[in-house]
C-alpha positions as CSV (number, residue, x, y, z in Angstrom):
1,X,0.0,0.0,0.0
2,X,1.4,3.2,-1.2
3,X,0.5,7.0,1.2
4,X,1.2,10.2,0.3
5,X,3.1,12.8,1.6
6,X,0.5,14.6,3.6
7,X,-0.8,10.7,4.7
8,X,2.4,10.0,5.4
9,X,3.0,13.3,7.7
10,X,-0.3,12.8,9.5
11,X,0.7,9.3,10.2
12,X,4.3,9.8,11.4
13,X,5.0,8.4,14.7
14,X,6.2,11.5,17.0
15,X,9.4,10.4,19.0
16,X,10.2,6.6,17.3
17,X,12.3,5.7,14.3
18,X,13.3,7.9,12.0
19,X,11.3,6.8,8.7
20,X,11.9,8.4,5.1
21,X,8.7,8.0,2.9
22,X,10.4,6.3,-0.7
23,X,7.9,5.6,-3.2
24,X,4.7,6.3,-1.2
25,X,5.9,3.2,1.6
26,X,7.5,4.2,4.7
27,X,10.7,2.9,5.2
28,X,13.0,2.7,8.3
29,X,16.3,4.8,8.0
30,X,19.7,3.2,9.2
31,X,22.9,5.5,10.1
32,X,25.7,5.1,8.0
33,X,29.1,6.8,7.2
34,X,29.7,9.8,8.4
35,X,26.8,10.7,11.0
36,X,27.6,7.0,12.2
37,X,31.0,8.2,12.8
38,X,29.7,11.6,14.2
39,X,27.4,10.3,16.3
40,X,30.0,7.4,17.5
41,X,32.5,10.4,18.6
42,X,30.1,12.3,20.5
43,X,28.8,9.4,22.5
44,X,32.4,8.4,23.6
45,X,33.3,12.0,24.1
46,X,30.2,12.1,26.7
47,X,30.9,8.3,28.3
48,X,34.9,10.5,28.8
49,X,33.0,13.2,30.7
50,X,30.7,11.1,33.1
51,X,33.6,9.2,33.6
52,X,36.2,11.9,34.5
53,X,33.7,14.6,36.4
54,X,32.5,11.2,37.9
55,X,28.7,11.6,37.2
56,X,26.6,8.7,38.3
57,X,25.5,7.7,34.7
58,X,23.3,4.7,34.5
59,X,21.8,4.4,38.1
């Protein structure tokens, strides 16, 4: 079943996966290259941070 833009905007679930809409059927987006990379950084960077101000961080 194919949904249109605006169906597809109505329809969007608020605060899950990230979806793209490709040829009217929603489809779940995966992270890859650089903002996998990116995003790998910053996560370490903040685990560094807990770590070192010593921050309870998964109580």
């Amino acid at each position: 079943m194919t949904i249109t833009l605006d169906d597809f905007m109505d329809w969007y679930p608020d605060g899950y996966d990230r979806l793209e809409l490709g040829d009217g059927v929603a489809v779940q987006m995966q992270p890859t290259g650089t903002h996998e990379r990116v995003a790998g950084e910053v996560a370490a960077a903040a685990i560094i941070e807990i770590q070192r101000l010593q921050y309870p961080s998964f109580n």
